[in-house]
RODREN-692214 format. One line per 5 residues: number of its first residue (from 1); their letters; for each residue y, x, z of N, C-alpha, C. Coordinates in steps of 0.02 Angstrom, whole numbers, plus 50000, padded with zeros to 5 digits. Atoms other than C-alpha are relative to their C-alpha. Layout:
N
NUM> A> Y X Z Y X Z Y X Z ~ ...
REM end
This chain:
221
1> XXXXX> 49940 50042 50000 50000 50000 50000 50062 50044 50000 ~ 49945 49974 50012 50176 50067 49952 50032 49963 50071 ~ 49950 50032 49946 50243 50009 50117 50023 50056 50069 ~ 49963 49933 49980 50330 50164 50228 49936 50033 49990 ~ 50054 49930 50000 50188 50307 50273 49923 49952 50010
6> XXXXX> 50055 50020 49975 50040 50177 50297 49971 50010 49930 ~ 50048 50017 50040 49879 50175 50199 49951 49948 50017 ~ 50031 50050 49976 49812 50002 50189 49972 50002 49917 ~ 50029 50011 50057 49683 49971 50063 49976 49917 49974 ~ 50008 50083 49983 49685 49811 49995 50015 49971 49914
11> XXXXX> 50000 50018 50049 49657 49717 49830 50046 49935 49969 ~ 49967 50057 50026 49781 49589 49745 50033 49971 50066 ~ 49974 50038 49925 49879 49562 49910 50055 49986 49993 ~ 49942 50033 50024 50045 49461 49908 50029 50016 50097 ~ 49969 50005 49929 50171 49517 50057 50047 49976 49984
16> XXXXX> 49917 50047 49989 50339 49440 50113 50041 50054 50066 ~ 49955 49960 49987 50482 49559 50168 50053 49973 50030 ~ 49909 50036 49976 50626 49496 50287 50044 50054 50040 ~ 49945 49960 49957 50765 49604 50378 49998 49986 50040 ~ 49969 50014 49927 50771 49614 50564 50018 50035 50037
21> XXXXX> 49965 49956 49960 50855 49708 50684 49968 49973 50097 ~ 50023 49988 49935 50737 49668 50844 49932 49973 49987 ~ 50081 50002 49983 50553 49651 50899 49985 49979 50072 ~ 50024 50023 49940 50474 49577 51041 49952 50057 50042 ~ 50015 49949 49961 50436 49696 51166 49916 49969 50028
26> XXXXX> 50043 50022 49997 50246 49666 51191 49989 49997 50080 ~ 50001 49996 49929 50250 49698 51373 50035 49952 50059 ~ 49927 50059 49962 50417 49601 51443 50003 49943 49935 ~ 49982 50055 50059 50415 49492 51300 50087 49986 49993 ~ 49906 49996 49995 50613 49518 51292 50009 50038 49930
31> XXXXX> 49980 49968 50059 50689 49557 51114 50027 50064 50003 ~ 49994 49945 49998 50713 49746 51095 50029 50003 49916 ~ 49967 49996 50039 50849 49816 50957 49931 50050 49951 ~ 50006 49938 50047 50785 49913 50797 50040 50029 49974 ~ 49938 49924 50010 50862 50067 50751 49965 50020 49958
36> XXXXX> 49947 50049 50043 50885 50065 50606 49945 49931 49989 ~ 50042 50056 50020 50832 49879 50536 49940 50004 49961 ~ 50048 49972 50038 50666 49876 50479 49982 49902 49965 ~ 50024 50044 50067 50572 49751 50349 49931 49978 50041 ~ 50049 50037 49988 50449 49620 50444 49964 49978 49942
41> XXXXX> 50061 50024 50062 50293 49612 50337 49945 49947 50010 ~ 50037 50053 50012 50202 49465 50319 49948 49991 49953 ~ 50064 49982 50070 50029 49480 50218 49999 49897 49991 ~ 50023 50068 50041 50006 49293 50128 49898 50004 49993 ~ 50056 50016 49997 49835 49237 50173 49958 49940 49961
46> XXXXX> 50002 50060 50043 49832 49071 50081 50061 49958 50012 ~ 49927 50052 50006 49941 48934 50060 50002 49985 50074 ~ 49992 50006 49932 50021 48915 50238 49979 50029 50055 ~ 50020 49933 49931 49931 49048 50326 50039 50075 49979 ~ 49996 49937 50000 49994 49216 50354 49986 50033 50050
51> XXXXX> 50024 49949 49931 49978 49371 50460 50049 50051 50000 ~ 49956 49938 49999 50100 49499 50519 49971 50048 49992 ~ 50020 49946 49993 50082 49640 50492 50010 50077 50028 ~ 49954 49943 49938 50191 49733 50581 50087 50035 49958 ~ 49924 49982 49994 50379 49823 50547 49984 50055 49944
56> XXXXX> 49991 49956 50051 50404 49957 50394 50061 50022 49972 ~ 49929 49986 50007 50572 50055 50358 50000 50000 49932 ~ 49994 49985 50074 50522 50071 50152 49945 49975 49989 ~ 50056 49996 50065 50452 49986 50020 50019 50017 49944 ~ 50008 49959 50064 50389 50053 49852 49975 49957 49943
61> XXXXX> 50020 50046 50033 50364 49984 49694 50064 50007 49919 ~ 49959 49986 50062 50426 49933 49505 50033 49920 50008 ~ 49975 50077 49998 50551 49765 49519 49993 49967 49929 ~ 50018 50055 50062 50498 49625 49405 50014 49923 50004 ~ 49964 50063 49981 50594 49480 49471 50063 50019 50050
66> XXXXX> 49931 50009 49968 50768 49444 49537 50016 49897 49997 ~ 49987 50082 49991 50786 49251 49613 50053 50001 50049 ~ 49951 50041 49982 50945 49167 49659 49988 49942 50036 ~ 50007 50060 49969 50950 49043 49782 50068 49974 50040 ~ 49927 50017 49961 51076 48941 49891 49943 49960 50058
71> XXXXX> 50076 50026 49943 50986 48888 50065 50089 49988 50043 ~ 49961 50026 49980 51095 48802 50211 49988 50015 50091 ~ 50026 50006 49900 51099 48831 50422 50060 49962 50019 ~ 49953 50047 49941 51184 48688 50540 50032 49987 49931 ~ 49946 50023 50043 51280 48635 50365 50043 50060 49971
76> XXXXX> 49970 49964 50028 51339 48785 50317 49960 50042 49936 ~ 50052 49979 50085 51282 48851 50133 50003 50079 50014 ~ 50009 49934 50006 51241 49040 50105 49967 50003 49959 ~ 50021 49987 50031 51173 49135 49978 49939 50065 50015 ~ 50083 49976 50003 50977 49212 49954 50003 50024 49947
81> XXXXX> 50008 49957 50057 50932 49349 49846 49926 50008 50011 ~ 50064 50011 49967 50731 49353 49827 49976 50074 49950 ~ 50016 49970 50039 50670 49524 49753 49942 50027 49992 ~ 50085 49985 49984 50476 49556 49689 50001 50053 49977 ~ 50024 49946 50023 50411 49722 49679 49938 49994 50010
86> XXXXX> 50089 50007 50015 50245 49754 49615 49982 50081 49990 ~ 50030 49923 49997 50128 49920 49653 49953 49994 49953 ~ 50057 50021 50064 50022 49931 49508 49938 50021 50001 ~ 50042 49957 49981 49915 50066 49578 49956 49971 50050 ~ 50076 50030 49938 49837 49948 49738 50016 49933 49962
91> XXXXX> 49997 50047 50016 49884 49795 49635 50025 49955 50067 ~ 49958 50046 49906 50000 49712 49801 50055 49985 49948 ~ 49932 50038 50036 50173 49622 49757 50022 49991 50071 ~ 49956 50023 49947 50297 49608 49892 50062 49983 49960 ~ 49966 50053 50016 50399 49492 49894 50075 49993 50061
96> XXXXX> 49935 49990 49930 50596 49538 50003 50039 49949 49995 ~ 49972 50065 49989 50667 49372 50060 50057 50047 50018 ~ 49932 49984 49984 50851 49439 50082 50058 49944 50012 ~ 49945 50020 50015 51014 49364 50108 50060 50036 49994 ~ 49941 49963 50013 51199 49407 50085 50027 50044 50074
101> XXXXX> 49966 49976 49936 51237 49518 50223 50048 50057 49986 ~ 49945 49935 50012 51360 49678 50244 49946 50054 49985 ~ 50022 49952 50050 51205 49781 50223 49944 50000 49965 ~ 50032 49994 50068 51126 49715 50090 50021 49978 49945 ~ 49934 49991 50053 51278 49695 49980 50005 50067 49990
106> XXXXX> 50017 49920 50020 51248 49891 49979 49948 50010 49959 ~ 50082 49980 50050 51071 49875 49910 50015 49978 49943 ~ 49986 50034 50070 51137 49729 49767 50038 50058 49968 ~ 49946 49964 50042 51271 49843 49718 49959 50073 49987 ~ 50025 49954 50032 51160 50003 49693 49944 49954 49946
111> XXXXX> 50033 50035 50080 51044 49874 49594 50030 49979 49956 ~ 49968 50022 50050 51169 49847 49497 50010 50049 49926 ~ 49991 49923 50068 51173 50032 49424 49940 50007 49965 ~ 50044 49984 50041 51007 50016 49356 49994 49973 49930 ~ 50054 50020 50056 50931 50032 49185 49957 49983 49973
116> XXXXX> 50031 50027 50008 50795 50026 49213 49945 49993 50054 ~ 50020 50027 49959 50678 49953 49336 49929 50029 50061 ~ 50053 49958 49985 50524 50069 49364 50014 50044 50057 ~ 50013 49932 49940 50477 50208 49524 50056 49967 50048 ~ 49951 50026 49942 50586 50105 49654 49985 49995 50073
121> XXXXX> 50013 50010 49916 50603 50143 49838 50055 49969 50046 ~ 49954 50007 49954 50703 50048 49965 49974 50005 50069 ~ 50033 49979 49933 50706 50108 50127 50087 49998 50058 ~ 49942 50027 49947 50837 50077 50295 49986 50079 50046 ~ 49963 49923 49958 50923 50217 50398 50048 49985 50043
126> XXXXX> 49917 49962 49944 51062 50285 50539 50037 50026 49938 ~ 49941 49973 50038 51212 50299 50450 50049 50010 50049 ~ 49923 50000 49976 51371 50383 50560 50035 49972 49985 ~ 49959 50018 50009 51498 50276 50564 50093 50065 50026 ~ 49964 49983 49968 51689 50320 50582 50028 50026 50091
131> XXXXX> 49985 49989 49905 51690 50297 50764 49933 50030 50011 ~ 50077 49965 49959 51533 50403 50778 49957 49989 50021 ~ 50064 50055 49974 51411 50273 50816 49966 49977 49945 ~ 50025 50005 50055 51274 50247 50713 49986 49932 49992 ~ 50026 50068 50023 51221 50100 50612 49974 50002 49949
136> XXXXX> 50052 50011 50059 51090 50017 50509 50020 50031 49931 ~ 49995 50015 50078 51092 50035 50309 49956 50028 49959 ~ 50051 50030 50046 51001 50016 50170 50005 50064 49928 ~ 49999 49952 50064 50973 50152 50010 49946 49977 49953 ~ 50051 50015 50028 50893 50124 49850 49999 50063 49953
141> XXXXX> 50048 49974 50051 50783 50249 49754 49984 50006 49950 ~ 50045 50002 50069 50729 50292 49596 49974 50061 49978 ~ 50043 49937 50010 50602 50419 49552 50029 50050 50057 ~ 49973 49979 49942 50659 50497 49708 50066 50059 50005 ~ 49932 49996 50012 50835 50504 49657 50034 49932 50031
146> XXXXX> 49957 50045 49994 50972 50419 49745 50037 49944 49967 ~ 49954 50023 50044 51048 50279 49664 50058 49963 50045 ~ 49950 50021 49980 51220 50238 49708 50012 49932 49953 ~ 49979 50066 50002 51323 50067 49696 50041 50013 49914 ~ 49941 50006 50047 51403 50034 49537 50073 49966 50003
151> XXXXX> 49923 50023 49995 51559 49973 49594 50021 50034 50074 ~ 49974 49968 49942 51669 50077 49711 50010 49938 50046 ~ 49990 50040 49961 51722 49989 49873 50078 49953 49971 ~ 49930 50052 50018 51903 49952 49796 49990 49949 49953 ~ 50015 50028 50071 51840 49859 49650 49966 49932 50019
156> XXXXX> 50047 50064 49977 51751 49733 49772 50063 49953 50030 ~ 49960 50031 49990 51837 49578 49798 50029 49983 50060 ~ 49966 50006 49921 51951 49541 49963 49967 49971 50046 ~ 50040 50041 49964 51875 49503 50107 50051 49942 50038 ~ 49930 50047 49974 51995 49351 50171 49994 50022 50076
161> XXXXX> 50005 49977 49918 52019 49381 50370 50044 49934 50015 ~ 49982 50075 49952 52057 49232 50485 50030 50027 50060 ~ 49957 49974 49914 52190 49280 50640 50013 49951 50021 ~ 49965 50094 49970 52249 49175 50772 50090 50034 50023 ~ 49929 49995 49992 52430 49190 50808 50039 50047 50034
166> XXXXX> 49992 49937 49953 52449 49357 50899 49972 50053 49935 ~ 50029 49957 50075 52380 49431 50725 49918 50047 50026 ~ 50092 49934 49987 52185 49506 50802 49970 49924 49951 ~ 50074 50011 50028 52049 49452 50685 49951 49949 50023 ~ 50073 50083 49964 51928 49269 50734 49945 50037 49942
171> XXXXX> 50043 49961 50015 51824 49319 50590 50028 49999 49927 ~ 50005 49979 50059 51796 49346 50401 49963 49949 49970 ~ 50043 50032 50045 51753 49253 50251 49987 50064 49938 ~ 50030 49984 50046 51633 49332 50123 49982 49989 49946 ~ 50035 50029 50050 51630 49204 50003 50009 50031 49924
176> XXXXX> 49979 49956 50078 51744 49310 49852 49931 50039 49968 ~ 50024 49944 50013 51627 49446 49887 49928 49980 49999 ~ 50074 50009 50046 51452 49359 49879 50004 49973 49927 ~ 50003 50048 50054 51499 49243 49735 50011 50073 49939 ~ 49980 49967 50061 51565 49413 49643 49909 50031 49999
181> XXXXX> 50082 49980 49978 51375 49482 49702 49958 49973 49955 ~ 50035 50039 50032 51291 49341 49642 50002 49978 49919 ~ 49978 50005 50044 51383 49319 49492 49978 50058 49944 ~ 50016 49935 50033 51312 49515 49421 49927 50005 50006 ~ 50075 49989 49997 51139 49499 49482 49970 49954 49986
186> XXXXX> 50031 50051 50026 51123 49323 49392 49997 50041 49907 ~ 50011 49965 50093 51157 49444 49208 49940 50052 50053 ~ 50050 49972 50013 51041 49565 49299 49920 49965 49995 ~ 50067 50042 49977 50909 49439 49349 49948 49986 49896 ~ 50014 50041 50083 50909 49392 49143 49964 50063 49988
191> XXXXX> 50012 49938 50036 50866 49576 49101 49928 50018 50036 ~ 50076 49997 49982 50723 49599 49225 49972 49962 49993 ~ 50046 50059 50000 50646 49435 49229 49978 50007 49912 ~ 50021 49991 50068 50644 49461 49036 49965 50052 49989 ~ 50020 49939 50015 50567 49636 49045 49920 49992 50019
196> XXXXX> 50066 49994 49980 50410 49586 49134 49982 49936 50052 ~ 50004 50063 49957 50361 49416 49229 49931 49999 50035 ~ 50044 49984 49960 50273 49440 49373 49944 49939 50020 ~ 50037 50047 49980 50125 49334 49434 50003 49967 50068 ~ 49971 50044 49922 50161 49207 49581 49936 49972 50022
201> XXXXX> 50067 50055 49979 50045 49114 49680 50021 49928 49977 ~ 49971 50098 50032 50033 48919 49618 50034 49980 50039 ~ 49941 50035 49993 50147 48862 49757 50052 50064 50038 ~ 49972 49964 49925 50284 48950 49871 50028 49985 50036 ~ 50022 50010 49932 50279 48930 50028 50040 50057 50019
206> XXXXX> 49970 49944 49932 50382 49079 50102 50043 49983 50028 ~ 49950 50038 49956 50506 48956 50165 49981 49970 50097 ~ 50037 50036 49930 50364 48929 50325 49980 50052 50002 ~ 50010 49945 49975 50335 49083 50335 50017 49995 50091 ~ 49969 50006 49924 50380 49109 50557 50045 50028 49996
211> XXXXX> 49934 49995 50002 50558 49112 50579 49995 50098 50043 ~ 49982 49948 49950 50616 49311 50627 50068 50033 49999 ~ 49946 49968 50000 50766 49399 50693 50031 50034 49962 ~ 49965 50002 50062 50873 49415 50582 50044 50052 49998 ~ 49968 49930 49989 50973 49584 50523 50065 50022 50035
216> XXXXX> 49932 49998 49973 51144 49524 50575 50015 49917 50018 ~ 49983 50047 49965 51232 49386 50673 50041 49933 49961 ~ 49979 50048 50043 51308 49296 50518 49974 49937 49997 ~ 50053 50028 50017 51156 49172 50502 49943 50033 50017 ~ 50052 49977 49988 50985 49168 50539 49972 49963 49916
221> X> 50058 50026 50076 50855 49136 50374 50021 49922 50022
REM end
């Protein structure tokens, strides 16, 4: 399995990929942070069963689908990016349920620089911040070359900011900057989905998948 340093041997297996930033401490049963966010794997057992499989900082693989979605929490809409990679070598397909977050608007935007679709690794890290404190983020791979974002940070659309009357910050809207997101990876979606159309199971079901902690505080799945 292309999934960080494990070797799982396993024929025609269908996983499911979500972002989370904590784990249940098996002992205290009390949510414990990950450092950096890692990728809850879910093996697809049949329709409505699955099995964890446990936490992985990188997967590997050639992308052969890009799905668009619009999904809703408490009434509020957000946008879902669904991306399949397929290992050709154990014959597996994972399958990364994403949404729009701050860092995986880093990953869209280096998928944006590609040509072409083959030898792909994404994998999550400590990045220093300005104030010297580290945090999550996300890099994507190719033939084990970096690929950077195709659009600098200025080039991305405003983030609006909401103050209250003393001028500090309530919060942020993101909508410019997913819709400009969504809007580049619906022409890329045309170019992969046309290059190679991957095989699905007859229904999907990763919407019941078991709900997990989610990478950031924006929304949960």
């Amino acid at each position: 399995m292309a999934l960080g340093k494990k070797n799982y041997v396993n024929d025609g297996k269908f996983y499911i990929l979500r972002l989370v930033n904590k784990q249940k401490d098996p002992t205290t049963g009390k949510d414990v942070p990950l450092e950096p966010n890692q990728f809850l794997v879910n093996e697809r057992l049949g329709e409505k069963q699955y099995s964890v499989i446990g936490h992985e900082k990188a997967v590997n693989g050639d992308l052969v689908q890009i799905k668009l979605e619009k999904d809703e929490y408490e009434g509020k809409p957000y946008d879902k990016v669904r991306l399949t990679l397929k290992d050709e070598s154990n014959k597996e397909t994972y399958l990364l349920d994403l949404r729009m977050t701050q860092l995986t608007r880093n990953l869209f935007n280096s998928l944006l620089a590609l040509t072409s679709f083959k030898g792909l690794s994404i994998s999550t890290y400590l990045k220093e911040g300005k104030d010297g404190k580290k945090y999550s983020n996300i890099s994507l791979w190719q033939n084990n070359e970096l690929v950077k974002g195709k659009f600098a940070w200025e080039e991305w659309p405003k983030v609006e900011e909401l103050k209250n009357s003393k001028g500090i910050v309530q919060s942020r809207d993101f909508t410019a900057v997913d819709d400009f997101f969504v809007s580049h990876l619906s022409e890329l979606a045309k170019k992969v989905n046309k290059a190679e159309k991957p095989a699905q199971p007859a229904k999907d079901n990763t919407a019941e998948v078991p709900a997990a902690t989610v990478d950031d505080s924006e929304i949960p799945f």
